[in-house]
C-alpha positions as CSV (number, residue, x, y, z in Angstrom):
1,X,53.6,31.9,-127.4
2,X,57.1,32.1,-127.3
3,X,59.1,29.6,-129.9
4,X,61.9,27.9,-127.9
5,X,65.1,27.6,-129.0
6,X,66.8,23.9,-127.5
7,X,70.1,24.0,-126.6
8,X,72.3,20.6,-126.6
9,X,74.5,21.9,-123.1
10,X,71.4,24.1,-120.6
11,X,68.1,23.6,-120.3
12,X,65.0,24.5,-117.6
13,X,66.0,21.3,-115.3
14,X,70.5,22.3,-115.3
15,X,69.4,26.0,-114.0
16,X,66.9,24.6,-111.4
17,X,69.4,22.5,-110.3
18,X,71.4,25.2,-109.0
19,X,68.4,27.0,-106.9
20,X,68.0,24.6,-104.2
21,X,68.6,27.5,-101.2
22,X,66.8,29.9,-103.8
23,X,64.0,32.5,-102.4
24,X,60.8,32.0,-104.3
25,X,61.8,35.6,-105.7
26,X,65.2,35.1,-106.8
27,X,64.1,31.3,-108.7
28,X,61.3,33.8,-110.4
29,X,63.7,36.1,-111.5
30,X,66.2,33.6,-112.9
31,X,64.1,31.3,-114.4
32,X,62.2,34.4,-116.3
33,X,65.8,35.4,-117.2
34,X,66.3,31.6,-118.9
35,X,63.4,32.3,-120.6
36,X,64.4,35.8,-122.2
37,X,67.6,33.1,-123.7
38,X,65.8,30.2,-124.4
39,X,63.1,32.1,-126.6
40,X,65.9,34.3,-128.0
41,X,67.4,32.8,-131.5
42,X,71.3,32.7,-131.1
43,X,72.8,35.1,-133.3
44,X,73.3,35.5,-137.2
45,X,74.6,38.1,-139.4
46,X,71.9,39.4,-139.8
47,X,70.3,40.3,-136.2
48,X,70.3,43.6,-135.4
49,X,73.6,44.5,-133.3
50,X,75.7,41.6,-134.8
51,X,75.9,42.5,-138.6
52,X,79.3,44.1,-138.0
53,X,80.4,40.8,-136.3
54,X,82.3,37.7,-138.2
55,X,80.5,34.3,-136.8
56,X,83.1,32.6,-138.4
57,X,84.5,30.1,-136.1
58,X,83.2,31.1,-133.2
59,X,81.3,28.9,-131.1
60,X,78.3,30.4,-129.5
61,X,77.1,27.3,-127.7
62,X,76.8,27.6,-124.2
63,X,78.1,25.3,-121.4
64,X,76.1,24.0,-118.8
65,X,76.2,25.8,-115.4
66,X,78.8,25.1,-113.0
67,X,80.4,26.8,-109.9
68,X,81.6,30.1,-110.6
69,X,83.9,31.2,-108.3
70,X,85.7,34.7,-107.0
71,X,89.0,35.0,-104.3
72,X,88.4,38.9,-102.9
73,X,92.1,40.4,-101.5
74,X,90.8,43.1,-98.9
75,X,92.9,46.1,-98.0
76,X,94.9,45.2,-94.7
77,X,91.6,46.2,-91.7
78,X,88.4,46.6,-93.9
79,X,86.9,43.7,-93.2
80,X,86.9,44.4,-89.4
81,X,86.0,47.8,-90.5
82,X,82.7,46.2,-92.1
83,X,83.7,45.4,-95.3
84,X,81.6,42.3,-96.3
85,X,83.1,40.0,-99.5
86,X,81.2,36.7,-99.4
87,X,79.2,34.7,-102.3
88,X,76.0,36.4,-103.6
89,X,73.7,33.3,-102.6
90,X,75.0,33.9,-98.9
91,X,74.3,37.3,-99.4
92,X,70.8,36.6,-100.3
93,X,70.0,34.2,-98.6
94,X,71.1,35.9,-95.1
95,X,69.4,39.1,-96.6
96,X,72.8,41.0,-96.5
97,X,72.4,41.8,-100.0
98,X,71.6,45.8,-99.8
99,X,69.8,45.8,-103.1
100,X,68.4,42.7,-104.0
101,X,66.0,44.5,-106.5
102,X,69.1,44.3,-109.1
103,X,69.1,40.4,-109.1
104,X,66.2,40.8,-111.6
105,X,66.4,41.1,-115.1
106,X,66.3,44.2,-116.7
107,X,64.7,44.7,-120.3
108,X,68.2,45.5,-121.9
109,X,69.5,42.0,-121.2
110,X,70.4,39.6,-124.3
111,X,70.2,36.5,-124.7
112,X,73.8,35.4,-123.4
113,X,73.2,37.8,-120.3
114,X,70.2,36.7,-119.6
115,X,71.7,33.1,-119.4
116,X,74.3,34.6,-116.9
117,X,71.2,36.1,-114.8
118,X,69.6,32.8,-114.6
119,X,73.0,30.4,-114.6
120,X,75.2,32.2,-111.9
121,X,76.7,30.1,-109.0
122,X,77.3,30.8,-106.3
123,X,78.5,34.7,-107.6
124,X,80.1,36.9,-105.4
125,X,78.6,39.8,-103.3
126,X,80.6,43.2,-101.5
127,X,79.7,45.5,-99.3
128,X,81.5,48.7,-98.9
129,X,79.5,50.0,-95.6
130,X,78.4,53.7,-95.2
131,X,81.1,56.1,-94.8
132,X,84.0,54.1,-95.0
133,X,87.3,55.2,-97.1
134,X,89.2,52.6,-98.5
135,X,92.5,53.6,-99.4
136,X,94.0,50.8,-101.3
137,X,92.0,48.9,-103.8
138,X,89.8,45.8,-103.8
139,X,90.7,43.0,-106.1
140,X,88.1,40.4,-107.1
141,X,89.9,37.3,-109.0
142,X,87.5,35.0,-111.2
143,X,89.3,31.3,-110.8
144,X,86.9,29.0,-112.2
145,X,83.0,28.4,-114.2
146,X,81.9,29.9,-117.1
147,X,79.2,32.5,-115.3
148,X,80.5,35.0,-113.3
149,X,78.5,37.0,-111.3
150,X,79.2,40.1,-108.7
151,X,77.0,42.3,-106.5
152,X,78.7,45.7,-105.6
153,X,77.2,47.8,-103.1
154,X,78.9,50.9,-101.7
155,X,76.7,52.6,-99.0
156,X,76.4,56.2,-98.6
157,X,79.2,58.4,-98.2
158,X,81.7,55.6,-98.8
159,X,84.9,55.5,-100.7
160,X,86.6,52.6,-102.6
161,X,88.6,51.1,-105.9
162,X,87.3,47.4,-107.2
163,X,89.6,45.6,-109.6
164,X,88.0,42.6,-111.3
165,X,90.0,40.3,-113.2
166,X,88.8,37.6,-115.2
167,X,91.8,35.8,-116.7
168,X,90.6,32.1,-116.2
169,X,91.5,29.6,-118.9
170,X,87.9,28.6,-120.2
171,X,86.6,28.9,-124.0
172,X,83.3,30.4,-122.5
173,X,82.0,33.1,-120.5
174,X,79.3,35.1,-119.7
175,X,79.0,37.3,-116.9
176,X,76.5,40.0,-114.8
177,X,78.4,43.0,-112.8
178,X,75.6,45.3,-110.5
179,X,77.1,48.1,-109.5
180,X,75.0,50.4,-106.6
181,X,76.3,53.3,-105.4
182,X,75.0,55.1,-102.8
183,X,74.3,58.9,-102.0
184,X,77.5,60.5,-102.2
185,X,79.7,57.9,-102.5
186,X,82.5,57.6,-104.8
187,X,83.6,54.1,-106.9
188,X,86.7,53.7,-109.2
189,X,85.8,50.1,-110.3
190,X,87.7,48.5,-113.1
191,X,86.9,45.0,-115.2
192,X,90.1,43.7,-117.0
193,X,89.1,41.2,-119.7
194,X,92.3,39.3,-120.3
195,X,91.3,36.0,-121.5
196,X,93.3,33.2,-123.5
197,X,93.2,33.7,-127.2
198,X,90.2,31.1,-127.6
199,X,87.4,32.5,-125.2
200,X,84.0,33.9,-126.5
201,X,83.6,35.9,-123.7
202,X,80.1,38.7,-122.7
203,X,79.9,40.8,-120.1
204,X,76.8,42.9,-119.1
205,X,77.6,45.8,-116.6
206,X,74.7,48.2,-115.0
207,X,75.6,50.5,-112.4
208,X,73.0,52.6,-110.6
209,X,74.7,55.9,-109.1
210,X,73.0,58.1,-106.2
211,X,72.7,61.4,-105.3
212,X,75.7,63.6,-105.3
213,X,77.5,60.4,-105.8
214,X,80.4,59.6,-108.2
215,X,81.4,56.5,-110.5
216,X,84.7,56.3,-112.6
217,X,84.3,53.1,-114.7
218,X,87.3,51.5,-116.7
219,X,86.9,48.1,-119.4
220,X,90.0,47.3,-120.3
221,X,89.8,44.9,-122.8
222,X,93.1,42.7,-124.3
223,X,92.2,39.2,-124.2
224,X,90.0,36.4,-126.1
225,X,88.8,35.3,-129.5
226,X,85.7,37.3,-129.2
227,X,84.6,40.0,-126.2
228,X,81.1,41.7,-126.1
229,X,80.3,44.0,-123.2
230,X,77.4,46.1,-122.9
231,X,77.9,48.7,-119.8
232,X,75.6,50.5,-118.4
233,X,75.3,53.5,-116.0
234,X,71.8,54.9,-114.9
235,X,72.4,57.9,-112.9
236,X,69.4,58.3,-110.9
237,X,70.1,60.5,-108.3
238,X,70.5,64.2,-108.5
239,X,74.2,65.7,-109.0
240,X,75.2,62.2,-109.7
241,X,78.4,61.7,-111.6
242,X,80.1,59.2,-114.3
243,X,83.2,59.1,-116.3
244,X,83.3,56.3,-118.8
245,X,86.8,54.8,-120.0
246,X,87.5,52.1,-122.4
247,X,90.5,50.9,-123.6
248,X,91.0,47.9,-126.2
249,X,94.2,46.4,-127.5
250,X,93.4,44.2,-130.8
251,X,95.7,41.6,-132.6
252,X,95.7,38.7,-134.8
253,X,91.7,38.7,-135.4
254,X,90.4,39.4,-132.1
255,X,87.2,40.8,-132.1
256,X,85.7,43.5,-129.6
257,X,82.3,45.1,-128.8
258,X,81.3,47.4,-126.9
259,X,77.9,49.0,-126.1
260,X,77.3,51.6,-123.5
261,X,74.3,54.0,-121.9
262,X,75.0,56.8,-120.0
263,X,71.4,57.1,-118.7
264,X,70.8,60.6,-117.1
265,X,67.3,59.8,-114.9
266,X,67.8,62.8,-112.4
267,X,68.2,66.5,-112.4
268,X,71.9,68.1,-112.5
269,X,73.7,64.7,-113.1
270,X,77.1,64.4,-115.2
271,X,78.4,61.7,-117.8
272,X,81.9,62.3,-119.7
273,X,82.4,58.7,-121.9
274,X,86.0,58.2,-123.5
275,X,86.5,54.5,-125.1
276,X,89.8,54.2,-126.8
277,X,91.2,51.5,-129.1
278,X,94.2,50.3,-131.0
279,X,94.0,47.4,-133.3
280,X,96.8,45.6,-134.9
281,X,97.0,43.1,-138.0
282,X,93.4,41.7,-138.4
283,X,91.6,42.9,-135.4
284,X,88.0,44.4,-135.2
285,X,86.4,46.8,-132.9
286,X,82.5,47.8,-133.0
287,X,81.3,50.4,-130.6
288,X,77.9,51.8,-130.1
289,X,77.2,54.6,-127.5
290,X,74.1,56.0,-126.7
291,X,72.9,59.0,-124.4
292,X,69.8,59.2,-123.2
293,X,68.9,62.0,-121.4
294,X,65.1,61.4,-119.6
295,X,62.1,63.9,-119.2
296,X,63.0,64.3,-115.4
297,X,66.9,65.4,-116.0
298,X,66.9,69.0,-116.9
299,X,70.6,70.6,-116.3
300,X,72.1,67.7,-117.9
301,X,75.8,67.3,-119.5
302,X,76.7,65.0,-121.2
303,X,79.3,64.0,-123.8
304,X,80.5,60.7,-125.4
305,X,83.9,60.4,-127.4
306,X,85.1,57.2,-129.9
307,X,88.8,56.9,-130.9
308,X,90.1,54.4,-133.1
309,X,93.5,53.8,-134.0
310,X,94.4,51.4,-136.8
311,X,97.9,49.9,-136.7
312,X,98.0,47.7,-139.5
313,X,95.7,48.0,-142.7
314,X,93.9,44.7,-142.0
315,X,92.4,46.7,-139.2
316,X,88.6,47.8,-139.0
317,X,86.7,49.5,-136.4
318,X,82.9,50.4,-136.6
319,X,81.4,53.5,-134.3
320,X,77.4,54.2,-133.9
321,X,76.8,56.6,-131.8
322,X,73.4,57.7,-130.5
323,X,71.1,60.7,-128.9
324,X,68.4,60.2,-126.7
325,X,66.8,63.3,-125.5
326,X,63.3,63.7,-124.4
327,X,63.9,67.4,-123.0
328,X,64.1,70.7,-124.0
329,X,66.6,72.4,-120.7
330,X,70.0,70.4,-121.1
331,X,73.0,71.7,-120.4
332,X,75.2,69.6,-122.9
333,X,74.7,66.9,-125.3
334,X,77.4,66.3,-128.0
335,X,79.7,63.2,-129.2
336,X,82.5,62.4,-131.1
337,X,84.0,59.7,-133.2
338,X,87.8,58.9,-135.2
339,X,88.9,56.4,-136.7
340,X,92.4,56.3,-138.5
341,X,96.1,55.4,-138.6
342,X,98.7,57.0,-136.8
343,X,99.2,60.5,-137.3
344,X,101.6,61.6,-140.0
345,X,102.0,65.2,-138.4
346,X,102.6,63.9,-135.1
347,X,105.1,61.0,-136.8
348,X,107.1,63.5,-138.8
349,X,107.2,66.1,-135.2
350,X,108.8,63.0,-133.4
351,X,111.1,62.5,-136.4
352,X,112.1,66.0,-136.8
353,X,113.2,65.6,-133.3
354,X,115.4,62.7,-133.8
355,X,113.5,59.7,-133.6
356,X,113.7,56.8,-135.6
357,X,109.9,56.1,-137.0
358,X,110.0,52.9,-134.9
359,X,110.8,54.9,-131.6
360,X,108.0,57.7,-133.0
361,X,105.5,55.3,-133.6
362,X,105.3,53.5,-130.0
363,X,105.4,56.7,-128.3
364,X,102.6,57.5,-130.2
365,X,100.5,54.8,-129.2
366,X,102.0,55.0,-125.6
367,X,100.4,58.7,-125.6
368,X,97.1,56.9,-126.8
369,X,96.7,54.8,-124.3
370,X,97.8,56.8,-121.1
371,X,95.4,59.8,-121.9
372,X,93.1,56.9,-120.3
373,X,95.2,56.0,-117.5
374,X,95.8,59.6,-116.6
375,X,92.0,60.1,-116.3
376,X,91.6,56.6,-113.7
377,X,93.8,58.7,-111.4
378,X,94.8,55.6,-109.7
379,X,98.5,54.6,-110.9
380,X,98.1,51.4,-108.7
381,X,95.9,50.1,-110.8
382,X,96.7,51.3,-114.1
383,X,100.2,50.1,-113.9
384,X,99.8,46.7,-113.8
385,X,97.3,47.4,-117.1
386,X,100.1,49.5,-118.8
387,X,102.7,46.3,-118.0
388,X,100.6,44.1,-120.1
389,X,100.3,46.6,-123.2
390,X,103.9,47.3,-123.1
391,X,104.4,44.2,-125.2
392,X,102.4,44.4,-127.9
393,X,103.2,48.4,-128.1
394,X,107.1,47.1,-128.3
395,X,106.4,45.3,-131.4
396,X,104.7,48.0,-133.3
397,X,107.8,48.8,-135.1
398,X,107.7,46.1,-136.8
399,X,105.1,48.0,-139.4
């Protein structure tokens, strides 16, 4: 029998409170999912996946659950066009949910996702319906509670951009994004994690692309104390598609980790990962990337690239990556992985053109950062994102 671990904030009773309009399903589901947390032992240095990480001062106790709310800014028409952006419990509850099989908890959850999956309230729930094409993005605004939970579906043939934000001033957050997209669809969907300098904040991000279908996916990571994101993307349809961006900004002594899967499930499918950081003074990145490549995916390609640069010598990063492959006829499987301080050959190139090593330096980094951008293909999104780098990039000549 499991051992249960007590918490002084959440228990059985505080997540039961919250499933009053709850299927018998969904209050399976969830309370299995408190389960998975409340018989998993909070963290140490020494579990496996958080040796890299500094405890230190961070608080790891979880809050109690509390309405968790999202504001969704529609292009001009889609809603009468059949865009549906409503709370995930009404989406449920109604049946308007298009994939409800995702509310349940997968086996990769840990234990502060799995709280998510049980504590979320009331969450928020989109529908992109079959063969629409949206041509300005969707934003999706986190404004209050600690567990934030959306429900993406884009239907079949269907076009779109989603923009979360979660900048809310709380010291505690743990969140679930499902991601569904349907048979020959296409989805640029971005999470900004911008958080004030005290939040502990987890995100857990599984996307399930059909056939012929495509999903760009971009974490841009600047905010908090502490950010761990684990990212998923099961491509389970054939000719299905991913491209994988990252991008993290580190100062002071921030902490960021990243895990991602790029899960090929189906014949001819595509994954291309790129997950960039910079990280100033004390800052500390850990990535771990694995492809796994299943029996019924022949014609795979695949490829997975780490780059790390260090802006200060206090600076760490950590890369793992790892191969999964459990067939013989793949098309491509390889990775990459730097980590290192700005380049001298490029620095004395700038300088031999005239610039001042301050000057040389931010372009640099600039350059860094907007081989990412370029790839999102979407400047209305990645300007706002290159607005609130600019900043920290201005004082780089200060090394």
């Amino acid at each position: 029998m499991a051992q249960t671990i007590s918490s002084p904030t959440i228990d059985r009773a505080a997540i039961e409170g919250t499933l009053a309009s709850a299927s018998a399903q969904e209050r399976t589901a969830r309370l299995l999912a408190f389960e998975r947390f409340d018989t998993t032992p909070p963290p140490t240095a020494r579990t496996e996946g958080w040796r890299r990480t500094e405890l230190a001062g961070i608080e790891l106790t979880p809050p109690p659950p509390a309405l968790t709310r999202c504001e969704f800014h529609l292009p001009d028409g889609a809603a009468d066009r059949g865009c549906l952006a409503t709370t995930l419990e009404e989406a449920v509850t109604s049946g308007r949910a298009a994939d409800v099989s995702t509310l349940r908890p997968g086996l990769s959850l840990g234990r502060y996702s799995a709280l998510a999956q049980a504590a979320w309230h009331p969450g928020g729930h989109l529908t992109v319906p079959a063969g629409l094409d949206l041509r300005a993005p969707i934003v999706v605004r986190w404004d209050s509670g600690p567990y934030p939970r959306l429900h993406l579906v884009i239907e079949a043939g269907a076009h779109a951009t989603v923009v979360e934000w979660h900048e809310k001033a709380t010291t505690w957050s743990s969140g679930i994004v499902d991601l569904v997209v349907g048979d020959g669809a296409q989805l640029t969907y971005v999470h900004v994690q911008n958080q004030p300098a005290n939040v502990v904040a987890f995100s857990h991000q599984h996307a399930r692309v059909g056939r012929d279908a495509k999903l760009v996916t971009l974490n841009f990571a600047i905010g908090g104390r502490m950010s761990r994101s684990d990212v998923e993307v099961e491509l389970v349809g054939q000719g299905a598609e991913s491209d994988m961006l990252g991008l993290v900004f580190g100062a002071n002594e921030q902490q960021f980790d990243f895990h991602t899967l790029q899960g090929h499930r189906a014949p001819d499918t595509r994954s291309d990962l790129l997950f960039k950081s910079a990280l100033d003074d004390r800052s500390h990145s850990t990535y771990t990337g694995v492809i796994s490549i299943g029996k019924d995916a022949p014609r795979s390609e695949a490829y997975q690239a780490n780059r790390n640069l260090l802006l200060a010598d206090g600076a760490r990063a950590d890369t793992e990556p790892k191969l999964e492959i459990l067939i013989d006829d793949v098309a491509r499987c390889t990775h990459g992985a730097t980590i290192g301080p700005v380049d001298d050959e490029q620095l004395f190139y700038l300088r031999s053109r005239g610039l001042d090593p301050e000057t040389a330096s931010r372009l640099i980094v600039e350059g860094f950062f907007q081989e990412v951008f370029h790839k999102v293909g979407d400047e209305r999104v990645t300007a706002d994102l290159a607005k609130m780098v600019a900043p920290h990039v201005e004082r780089l000549g200060a090394h």
